[in-house]
DOKOL-840593 format. One record per residue (C-alpha): x, y, z; residue in three letters. Coordinates in steps of 0.05 Angstrom, whole numbers, plus 32768, in hexadecimal, padded with zeros to 4 digits. Layout:
% residues N
@px = X	py = Y	pz = Z	residu = ALA
...
% end
This chain:
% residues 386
@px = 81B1	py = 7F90	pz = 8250	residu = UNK
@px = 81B8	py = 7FD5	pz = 822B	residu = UNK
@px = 8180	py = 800A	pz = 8238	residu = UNK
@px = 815F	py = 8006	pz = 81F8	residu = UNK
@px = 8147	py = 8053	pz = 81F2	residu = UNK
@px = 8155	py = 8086	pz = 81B5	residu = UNK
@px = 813F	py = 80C7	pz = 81AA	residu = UNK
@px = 810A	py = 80CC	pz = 816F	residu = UNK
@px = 810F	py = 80FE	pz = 8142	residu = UNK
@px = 80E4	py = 812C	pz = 810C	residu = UNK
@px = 8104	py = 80F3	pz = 80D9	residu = UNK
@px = 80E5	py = 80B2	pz = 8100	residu = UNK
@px = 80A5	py = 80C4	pz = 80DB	residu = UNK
@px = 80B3	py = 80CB	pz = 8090	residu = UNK
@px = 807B	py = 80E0	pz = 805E	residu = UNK
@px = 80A1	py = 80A7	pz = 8026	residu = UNK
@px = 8088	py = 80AA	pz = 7FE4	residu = UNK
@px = 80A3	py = 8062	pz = 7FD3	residu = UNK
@px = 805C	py = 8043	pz = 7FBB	residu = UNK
@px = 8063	py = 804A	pz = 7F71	residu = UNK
@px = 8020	py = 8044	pz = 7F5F	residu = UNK
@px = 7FFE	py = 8014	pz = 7F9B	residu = UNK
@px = 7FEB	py = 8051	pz = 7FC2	residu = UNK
@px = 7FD5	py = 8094	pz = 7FA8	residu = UNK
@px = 7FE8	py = 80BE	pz = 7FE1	residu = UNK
@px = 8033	py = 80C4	pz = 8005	residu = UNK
@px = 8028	py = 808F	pz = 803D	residu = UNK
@px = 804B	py = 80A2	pz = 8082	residu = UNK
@px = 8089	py = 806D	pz = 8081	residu = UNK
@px = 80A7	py = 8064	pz = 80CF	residu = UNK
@px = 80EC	py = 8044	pz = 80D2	residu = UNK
@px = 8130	py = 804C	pz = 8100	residu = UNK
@px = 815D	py = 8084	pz = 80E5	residu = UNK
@px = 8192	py = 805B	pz = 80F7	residu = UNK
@px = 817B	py = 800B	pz = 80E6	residu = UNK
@px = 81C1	py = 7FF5	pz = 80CB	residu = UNK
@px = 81D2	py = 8001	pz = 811C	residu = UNK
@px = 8194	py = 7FEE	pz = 813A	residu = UNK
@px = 8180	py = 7FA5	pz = 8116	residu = UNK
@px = 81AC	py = 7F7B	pz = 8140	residu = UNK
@px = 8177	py = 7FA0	pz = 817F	residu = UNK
@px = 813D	py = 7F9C	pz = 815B	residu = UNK
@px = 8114	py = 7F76	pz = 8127	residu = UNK
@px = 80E2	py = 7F97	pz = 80EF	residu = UNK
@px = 80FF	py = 7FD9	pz = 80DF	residu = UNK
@px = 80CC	py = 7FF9	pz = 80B6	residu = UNK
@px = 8088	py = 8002	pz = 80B1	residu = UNK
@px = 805D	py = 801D	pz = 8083	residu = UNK
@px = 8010	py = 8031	pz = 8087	residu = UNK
@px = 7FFA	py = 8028	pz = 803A	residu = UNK
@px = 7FC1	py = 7FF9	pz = 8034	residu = UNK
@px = 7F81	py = 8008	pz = 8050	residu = UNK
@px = 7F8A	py = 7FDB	pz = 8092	residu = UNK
@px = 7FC7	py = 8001	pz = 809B	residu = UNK
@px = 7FB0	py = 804A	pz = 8098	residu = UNK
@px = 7F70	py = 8032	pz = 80CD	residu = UNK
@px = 7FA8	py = 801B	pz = 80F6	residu = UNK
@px = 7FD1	py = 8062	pz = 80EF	residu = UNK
@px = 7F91	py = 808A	pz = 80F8	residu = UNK
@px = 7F83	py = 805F	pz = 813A	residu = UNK
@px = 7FC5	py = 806E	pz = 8151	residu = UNK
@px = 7FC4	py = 80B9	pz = 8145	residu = UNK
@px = 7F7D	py = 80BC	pz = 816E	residu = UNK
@px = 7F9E	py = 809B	pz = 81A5	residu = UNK
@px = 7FE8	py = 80AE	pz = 81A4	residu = UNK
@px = 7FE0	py = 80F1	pz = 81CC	residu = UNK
@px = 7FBC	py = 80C4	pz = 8207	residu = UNK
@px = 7FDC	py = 80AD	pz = 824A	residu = UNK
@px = 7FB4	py = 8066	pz = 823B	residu = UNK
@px = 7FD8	py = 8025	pz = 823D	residu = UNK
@px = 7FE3	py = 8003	pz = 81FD	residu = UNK
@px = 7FE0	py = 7FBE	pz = 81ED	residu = UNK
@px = 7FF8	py = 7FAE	pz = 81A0	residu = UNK
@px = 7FF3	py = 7F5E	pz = 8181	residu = UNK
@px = 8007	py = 7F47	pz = 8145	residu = UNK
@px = 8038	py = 7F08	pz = 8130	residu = UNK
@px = 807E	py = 7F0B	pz = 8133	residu = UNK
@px = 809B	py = 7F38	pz = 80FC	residu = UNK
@px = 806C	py = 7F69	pz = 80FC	residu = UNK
@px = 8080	py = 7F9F	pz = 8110	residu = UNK
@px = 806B	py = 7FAD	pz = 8158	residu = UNK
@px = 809B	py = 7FD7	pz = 817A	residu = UNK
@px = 80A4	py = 7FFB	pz = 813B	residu = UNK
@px = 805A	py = 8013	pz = 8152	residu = UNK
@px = 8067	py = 8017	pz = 8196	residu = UNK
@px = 80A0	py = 804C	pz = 8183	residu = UNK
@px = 8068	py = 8072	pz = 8155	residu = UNK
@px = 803C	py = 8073	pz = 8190	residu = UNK
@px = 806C	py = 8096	pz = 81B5	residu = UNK
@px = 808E	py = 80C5	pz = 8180	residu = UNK
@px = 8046	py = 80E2	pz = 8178	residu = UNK
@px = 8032	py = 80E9	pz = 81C3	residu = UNK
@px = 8039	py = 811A	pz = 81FA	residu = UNK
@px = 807E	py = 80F7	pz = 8216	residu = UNK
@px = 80A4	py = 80F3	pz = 81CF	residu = UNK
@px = 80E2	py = 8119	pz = 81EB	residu = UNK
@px = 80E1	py = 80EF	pz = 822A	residu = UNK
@px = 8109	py = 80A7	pz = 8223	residu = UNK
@px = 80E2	py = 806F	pz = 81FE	residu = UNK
@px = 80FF	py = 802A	pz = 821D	residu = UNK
@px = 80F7	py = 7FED	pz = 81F7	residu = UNK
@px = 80F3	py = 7FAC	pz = 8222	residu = UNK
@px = 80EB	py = 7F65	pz = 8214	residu = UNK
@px = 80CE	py = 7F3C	pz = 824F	residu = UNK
@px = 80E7	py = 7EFA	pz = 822F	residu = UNK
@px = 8131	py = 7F12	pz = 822E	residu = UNK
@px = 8132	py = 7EFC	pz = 827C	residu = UNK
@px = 812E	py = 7ECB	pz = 82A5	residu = UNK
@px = 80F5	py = 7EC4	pz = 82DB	residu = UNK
@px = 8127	py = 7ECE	pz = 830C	residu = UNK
@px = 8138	py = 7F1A	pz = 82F4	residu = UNK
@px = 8101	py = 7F33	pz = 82CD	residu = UNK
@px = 80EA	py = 7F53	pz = 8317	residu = UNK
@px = 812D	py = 7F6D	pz = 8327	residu = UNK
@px = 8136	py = 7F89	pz = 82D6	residu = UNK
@px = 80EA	py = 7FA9	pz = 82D7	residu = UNK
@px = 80E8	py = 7FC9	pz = 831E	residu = UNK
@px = 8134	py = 7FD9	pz = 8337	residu = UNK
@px = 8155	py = 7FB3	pz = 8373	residu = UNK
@px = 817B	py = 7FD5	pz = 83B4	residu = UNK
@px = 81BD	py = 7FBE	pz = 83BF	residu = UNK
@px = 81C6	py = 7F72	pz = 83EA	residu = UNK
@px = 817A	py = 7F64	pz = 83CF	residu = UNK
@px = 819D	py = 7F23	pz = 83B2	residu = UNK
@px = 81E3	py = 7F09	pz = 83A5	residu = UNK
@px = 820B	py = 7F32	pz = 837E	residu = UNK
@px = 81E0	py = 7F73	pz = 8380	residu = UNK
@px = 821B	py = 7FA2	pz = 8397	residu = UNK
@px = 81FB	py = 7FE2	pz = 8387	residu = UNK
@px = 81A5	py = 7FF4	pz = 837B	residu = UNK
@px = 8196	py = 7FF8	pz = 8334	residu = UNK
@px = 8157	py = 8021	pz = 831D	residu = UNK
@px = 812C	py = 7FF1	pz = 82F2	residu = UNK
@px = 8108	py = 7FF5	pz = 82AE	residu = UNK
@px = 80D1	py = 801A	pz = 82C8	residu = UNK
@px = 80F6	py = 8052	pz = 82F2	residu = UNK
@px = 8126	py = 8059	pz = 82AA	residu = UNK
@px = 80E4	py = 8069	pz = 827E	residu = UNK
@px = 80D1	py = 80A2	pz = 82AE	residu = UNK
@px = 80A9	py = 80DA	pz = 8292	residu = UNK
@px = 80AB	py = 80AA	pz = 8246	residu = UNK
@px = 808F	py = 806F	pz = 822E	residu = UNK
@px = 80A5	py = 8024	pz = 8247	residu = UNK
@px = 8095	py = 7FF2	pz = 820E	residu = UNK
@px = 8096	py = 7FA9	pz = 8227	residu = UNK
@px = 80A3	py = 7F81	pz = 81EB	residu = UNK
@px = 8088	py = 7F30	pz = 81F2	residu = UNK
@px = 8059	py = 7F45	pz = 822F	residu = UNK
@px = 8039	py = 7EF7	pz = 8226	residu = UNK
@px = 8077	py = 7EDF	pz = 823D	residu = UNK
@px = 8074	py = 7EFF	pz = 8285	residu = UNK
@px = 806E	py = 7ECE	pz = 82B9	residu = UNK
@px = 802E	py = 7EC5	pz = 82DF	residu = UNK
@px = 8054	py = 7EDA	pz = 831C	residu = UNK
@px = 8065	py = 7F1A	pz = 8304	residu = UNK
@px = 802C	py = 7F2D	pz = 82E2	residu = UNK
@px = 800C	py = 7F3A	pz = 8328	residu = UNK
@px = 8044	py = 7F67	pz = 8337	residu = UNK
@px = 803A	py = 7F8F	pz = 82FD	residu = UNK
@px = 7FF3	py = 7F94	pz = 82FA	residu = UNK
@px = 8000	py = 7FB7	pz = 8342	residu = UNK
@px = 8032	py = 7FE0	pz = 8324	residu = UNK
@px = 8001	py = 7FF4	pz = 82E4	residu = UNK
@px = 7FC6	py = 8009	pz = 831E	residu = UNK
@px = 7FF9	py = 802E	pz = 8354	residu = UNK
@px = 801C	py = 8049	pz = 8326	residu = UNK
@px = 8060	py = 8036	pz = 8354	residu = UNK
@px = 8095	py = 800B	pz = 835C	residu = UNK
@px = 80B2	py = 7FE2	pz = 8391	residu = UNK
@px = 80FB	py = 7FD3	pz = 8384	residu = UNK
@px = 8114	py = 7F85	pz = 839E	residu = UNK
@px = 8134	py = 7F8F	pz = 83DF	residu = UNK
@px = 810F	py = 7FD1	pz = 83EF	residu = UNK
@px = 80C5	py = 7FE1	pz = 8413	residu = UNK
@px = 80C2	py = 8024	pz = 83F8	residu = UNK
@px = 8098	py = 8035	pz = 83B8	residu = UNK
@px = 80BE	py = 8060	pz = 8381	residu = UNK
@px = 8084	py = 807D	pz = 8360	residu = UNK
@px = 8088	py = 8079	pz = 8313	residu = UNK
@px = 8075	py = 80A1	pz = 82D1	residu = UNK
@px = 8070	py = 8075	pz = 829B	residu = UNK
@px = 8041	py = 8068	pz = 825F	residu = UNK
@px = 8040	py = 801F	pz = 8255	residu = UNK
@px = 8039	py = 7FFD	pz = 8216	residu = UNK
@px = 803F	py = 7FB1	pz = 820A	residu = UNK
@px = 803F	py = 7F7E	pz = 81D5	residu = UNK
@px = 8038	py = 7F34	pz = 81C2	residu = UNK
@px = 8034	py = 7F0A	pz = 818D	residu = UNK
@px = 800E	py = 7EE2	pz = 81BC	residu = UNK
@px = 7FB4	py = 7ED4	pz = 81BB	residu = UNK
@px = 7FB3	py = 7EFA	pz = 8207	residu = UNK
@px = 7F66	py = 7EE7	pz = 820B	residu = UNK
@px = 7F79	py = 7E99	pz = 81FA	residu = UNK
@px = 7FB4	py = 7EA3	pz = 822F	residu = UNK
@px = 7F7A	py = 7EC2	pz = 8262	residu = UNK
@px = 7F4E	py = 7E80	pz = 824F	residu = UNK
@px = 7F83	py = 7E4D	pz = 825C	residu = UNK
@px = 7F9A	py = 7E72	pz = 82A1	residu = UNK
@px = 7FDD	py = 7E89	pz = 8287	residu = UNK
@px = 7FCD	py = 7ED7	pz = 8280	residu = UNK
@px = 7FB2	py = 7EFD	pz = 82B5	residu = UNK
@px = 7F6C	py = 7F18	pz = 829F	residu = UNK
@px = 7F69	py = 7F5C	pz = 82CA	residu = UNK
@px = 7FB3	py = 7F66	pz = 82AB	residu = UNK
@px = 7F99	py = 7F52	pz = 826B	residu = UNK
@px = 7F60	py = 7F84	pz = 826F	residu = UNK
@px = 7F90	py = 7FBC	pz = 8298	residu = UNK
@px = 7FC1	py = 7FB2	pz = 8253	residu = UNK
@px = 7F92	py = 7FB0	pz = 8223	residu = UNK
@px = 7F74	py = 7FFE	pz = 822D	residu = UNK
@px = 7F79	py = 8005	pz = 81E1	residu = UNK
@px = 7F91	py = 7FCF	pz = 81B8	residu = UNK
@px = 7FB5	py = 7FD1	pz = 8177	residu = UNK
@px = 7FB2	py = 7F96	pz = 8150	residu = UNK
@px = 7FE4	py = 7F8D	pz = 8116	residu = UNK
@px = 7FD6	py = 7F6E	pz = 80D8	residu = UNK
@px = 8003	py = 7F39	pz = 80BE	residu = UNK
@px = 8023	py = 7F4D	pz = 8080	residu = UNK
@px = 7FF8	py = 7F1E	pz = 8055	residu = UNK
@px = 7FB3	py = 7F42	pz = 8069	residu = UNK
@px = 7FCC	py = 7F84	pz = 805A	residu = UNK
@px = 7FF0	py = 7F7B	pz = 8011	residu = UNK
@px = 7FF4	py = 7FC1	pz = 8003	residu = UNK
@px = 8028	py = 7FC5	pz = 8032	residu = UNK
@px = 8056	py = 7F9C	pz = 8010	residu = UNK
@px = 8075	py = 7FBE	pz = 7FD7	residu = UNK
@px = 807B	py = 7FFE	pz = 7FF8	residu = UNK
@px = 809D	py = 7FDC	pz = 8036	residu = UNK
@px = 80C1	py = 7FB4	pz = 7FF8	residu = UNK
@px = 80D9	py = 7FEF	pz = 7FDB	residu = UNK
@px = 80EB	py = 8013	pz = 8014	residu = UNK
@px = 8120	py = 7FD9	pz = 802C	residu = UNK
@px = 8135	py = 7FD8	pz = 7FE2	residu = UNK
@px = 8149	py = 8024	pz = 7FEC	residu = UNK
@px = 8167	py = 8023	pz = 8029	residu = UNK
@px = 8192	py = 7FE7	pz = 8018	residu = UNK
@px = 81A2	py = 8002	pz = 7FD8	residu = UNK
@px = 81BD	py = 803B	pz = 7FFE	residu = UNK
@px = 81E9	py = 801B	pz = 8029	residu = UNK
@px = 820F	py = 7FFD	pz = 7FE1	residu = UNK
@px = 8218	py = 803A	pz = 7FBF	residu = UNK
@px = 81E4	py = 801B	pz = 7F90	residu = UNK
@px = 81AE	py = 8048	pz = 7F8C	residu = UNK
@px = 8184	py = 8039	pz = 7F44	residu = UNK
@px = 8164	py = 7FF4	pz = 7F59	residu = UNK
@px = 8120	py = 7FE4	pz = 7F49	residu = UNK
@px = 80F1	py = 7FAA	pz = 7F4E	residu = UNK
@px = 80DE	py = 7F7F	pz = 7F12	residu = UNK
@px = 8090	py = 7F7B	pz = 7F09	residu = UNK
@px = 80A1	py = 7F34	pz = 7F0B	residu = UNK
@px = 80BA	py = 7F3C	pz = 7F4D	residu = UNK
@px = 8083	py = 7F68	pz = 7F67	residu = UNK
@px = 804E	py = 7F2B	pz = 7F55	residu = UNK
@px = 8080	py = 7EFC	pz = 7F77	residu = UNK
@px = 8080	py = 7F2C	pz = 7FBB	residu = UNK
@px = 802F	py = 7F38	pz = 7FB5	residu = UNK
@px = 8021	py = 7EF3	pz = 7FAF	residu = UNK
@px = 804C	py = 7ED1	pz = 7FF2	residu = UNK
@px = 802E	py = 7EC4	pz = 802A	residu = UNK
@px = 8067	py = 7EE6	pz = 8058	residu = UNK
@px = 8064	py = 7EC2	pz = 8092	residu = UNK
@px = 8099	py = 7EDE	pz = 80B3	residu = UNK
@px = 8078	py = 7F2B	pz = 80A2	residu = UNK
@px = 80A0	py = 7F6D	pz = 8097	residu = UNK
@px = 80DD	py = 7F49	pz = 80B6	residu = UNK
@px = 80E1	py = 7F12	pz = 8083	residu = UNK
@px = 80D3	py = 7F42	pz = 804D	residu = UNK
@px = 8110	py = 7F6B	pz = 8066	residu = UNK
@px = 8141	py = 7F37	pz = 805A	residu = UNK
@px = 8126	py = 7F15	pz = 801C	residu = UNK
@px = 8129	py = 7F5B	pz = 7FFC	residu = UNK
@px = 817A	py = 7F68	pz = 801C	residu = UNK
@px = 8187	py = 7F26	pz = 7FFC	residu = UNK
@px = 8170	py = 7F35	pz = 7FBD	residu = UNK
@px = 8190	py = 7F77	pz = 7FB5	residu = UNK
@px = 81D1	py = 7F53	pz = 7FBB	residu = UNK
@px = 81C0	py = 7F1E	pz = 7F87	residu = UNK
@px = 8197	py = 7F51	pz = 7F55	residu = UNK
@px = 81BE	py = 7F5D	pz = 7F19	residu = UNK
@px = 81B9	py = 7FA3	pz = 7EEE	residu = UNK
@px = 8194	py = 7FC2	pz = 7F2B	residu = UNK
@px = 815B	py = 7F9D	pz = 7F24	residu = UNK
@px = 813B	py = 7F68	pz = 7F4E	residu = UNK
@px = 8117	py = 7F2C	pz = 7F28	residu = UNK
@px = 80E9	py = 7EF4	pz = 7F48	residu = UNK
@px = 811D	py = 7ECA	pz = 7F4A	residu = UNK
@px = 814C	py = 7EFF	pz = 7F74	residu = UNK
@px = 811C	py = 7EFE	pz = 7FA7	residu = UNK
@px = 8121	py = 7EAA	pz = 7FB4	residu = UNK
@px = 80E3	py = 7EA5	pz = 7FD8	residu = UNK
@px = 80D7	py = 7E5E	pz = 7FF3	residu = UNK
@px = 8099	py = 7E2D	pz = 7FDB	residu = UNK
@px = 805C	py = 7E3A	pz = 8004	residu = UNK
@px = 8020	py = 7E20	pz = 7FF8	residu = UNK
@px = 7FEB	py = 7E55	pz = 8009	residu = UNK
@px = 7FAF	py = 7E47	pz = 8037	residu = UNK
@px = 7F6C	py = 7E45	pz = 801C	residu = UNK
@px = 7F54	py = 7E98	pz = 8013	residu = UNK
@px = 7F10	py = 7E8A	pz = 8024	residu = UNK
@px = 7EE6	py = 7E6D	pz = 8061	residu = UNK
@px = 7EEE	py = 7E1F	pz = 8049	residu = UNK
@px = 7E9A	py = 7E27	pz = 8047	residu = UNK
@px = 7EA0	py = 7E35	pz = 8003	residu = UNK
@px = 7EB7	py = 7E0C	pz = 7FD0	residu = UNK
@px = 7EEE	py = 7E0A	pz = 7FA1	residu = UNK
@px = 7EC1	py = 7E19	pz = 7F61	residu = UNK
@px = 7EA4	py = 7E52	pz = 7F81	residu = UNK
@px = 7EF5	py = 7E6D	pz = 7F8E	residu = UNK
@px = 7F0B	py = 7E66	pz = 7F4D	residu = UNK
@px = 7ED5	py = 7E85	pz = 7F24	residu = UNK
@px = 7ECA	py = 7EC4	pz = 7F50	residu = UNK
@px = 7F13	py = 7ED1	pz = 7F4B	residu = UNK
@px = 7F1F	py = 7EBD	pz = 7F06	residu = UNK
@px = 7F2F	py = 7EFB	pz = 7EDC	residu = UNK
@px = 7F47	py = 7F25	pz = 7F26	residu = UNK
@px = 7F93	py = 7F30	pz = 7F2B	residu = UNK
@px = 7FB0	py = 7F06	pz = 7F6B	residu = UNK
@px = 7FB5	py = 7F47	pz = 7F98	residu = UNK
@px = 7F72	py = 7F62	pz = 7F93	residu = UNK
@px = 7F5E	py = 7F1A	pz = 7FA2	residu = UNK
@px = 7F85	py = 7F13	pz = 7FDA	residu = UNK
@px = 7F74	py = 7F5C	pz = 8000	residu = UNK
@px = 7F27	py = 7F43	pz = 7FF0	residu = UNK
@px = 7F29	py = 7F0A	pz = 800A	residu = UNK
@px = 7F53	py = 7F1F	pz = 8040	residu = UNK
@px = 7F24	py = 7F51	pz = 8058	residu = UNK
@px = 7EE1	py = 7F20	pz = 804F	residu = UNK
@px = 7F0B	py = 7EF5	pz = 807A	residu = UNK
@px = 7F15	py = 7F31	pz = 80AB	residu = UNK
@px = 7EC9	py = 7F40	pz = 80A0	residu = UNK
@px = 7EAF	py = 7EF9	pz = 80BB	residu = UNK
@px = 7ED9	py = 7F01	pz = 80F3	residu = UNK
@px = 7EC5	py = 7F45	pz = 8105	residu = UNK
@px = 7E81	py = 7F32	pz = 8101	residu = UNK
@px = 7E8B	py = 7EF2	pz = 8136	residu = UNK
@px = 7EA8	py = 7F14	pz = 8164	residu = UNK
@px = 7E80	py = 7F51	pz = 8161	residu = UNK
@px = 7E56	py = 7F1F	pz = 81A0	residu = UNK
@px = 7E1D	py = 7F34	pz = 8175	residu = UNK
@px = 7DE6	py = 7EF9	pz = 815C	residu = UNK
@px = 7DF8	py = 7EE3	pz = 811C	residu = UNK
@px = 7DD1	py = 7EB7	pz = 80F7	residu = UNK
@px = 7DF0	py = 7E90	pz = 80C3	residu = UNK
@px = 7DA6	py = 7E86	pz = 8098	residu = UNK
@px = 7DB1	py = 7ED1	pz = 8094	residu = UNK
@px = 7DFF	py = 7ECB	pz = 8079	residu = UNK
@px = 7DE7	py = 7E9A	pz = 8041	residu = UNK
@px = 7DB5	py = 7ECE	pz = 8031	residu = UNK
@px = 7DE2	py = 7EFD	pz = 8025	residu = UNK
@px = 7E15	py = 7EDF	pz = 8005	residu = UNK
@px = 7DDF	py = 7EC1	pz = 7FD3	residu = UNK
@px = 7DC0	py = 7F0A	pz = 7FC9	residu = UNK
@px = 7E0E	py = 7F28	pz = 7FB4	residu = UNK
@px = 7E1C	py = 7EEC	pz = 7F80	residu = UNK
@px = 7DD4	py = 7EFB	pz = 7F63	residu = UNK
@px = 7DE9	py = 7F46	pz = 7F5D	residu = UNK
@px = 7E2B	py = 7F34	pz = 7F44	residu = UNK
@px = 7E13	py = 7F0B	pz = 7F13	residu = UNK
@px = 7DE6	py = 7F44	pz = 7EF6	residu = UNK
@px = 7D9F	py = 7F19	pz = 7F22	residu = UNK
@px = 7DB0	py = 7EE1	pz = 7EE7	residu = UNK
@px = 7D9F	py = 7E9F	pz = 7F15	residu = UNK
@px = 7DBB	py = 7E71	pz = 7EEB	residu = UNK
@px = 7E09	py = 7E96	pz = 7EEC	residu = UNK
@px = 7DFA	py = 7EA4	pz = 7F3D	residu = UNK
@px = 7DEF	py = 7E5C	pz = 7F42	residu = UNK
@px = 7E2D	py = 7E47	pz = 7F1D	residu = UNK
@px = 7E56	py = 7E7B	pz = 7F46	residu = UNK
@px = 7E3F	py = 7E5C	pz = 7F82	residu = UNK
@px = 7E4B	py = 7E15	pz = 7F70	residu = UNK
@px = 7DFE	py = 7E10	pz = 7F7A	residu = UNK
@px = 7DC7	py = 7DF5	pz = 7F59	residu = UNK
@px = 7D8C	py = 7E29	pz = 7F42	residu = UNK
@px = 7D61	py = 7E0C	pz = 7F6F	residu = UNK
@px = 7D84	py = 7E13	pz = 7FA9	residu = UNK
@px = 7D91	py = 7E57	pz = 7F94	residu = UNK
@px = 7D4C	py = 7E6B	pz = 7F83	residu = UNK
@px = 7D3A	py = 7E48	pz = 7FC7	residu = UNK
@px = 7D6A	py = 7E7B	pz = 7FEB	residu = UNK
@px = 7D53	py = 7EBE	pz = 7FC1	residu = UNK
@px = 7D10	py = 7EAC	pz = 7FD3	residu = UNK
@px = 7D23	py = 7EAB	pz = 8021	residu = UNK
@px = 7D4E	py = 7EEF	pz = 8017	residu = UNK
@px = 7D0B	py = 7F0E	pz = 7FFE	residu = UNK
@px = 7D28	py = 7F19	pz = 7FB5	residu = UNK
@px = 7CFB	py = 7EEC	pz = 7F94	residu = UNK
% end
């Protein structure tokens, strides 16, 4: 396999001003220099930090960048991941040392030892010469080891020895190679399920997971989308000599209201497509050829349908979705905070903001709720309002 390391240079990190509207500011845009070359190596090739998620994410990143600490980044396929790991390193301390990209379900259990840690020659059958391995390359950079939920329970021992000595032991050999590498990992895999149902390591887990960066799928973070859109509309433009093409607002709807399931990678290639299809440089809804989906409920099925459709009535689909997305987010947050939470308290509250949203008129709070007055009044008068 080919030592996946390039140089990254002043251009990795790109102020773009390719929002058009969804953000006010420029929004720092990383992508390859060279992604024409580098797609059939890796997957998402851009990322962009637009919607408010996003720039918590980039601010995270810049706190921790400049830090020897491990890093352990999650997120679904498609999102983006080593695109990350790569910012990590372009803004730490070891940016003009090699950055070597690694992914631990490319090989076999039989040579992911020998491909991480070196071998001496004669340590097996066919070894006619040592090789240095992964971590001996990565010296004095960054070693990013892409699908770490994949490793086998075998071999996470040996690297969580590795991660605390800070040396290797090469297959064949007794003799430690010490090593200088800042590890980061990633997996599209739940790590703490994987530590419940005894297929993770939980001191690795732990040992990875000195700061974690979780990644948003592309559906929780929709103001991501039309600057990543545009972006990939630009750059493919570029490569036809066509460089006036422009979305449709048509299209824009179309690309804000999809669920993306396969993230910034699916986005990619729905947008290449329809820059080949587009006519008069400009992309339509029907250009894009999104497939039917049929979108999951956007709130906690505790509430009820009436209650959905007539607090989102008059709100475009966008705003509804990056609300809803982050009260989602919110619950969640909240649960597993480990802090008490009492759900008499939740229904509190939630009755207390439809009375306020409703201007304290029961009778519309009520109906927003899907509630009789009663109940509602019954619930105000627990709250303390009346």
């Amino acid at each position: 396999m080919e030592l996946l390391a390039h140089d990254l240079s002043s251009d990795f990190i790109r102020n773009a001003n390719i929002a058009k509207g969804v953000a006010q500011d420029d929004e720092p845009l990383i992508a390859f220099r060279d992604a024409q070359q580098l797609s059939l190596l890796v997957r998402a090739t851009a990322f962009v930090f637009c919607d408010p998620r996003s720039r918590e994410l980039h601010d995270l990143i810049a706190r921790i960048a400049p830090s020897e600490a491990t890093v352990l980044i999650t997120g679904e396929t498609g999102t983006g991941k080593e695109l990350v790991a790569r910012h990590v390193h372009a803004l730490s301390n070891r940016r003009n040392a090699k950055f070597v990209a690694i992914n631990c379900g490319a090989f076999s259990e039989t040579l992911i030892e020998s491909e991480l840690f070196g071998y001496e020659r004669g340590a097996f059958t066919g070894a006619q010469q040592s090789k240095a391995g992964w971590f001996e390359a990565a010296s004095g950079g960054t070693l990013f080891l892409d699908e770490i939920g994949d490793l086998p329970l075998a071999m996470q021992v040996k690297l969580l020895r590795v991660l605390q000595e800070r040396e290797v032991v090469r297959l064949g050999s007794r003799r430690p190679v010490p090593i200088d590498v800042r590890l980061i990992a990633a997996t599209n895999v739940d790590l703490a399920e994987a530590v419940r149902a005894g297929r993770f390591r939980e001191d690795l887990y732990y040992r990875l997971k000195v700061v974690g960066l979780p990644l948003r799928p592309l559906r929780e973070r929709t103001g991501d989308v039309l600057p990543l859109a545009r972006h990939f509309l630009q750059s493919y433009a570029r490569r036809v000599g066509d460089a006036d093409v422009e979305l449709e607002p048509g299209a824009e709807r179309a690309l804000l209201a999809y669920p993306w399931p396969g993230n910034i990678r699916e986005l990619e290639n729905v947008i290449h497509r329809a820059l080949l299809v587009c006519r008069n440089g400009v992309v339509t809804a029907e250009d894009l050829h999104l497939p039917a989906f049929h979108p999951e409920p956007l709130v906690p099925s505790a509430f009820s349908p009436p209650f959905l459709q007539e607090a989102v009535r008059d709100v475009p689909p966008p705003v509804v979705a990056t609300a809803l997305a982050r009260f989602r987010d919110a619950w969640r947050d909240l649960l597993e905070s480990g802090e008490e939470v009492r759900f008499e308290t939740l229904q509190h509250e939630l009755v207390r903001a439809a009375w306020e949203v409703r201007q304290r008129n029961q009778v519309q709070a009520a109906k927003l709720l899907n509630v009789s007055r009663n109940i509602l009044r019954t619930y105000l008068k627990k709250a303390g309002v009346l």
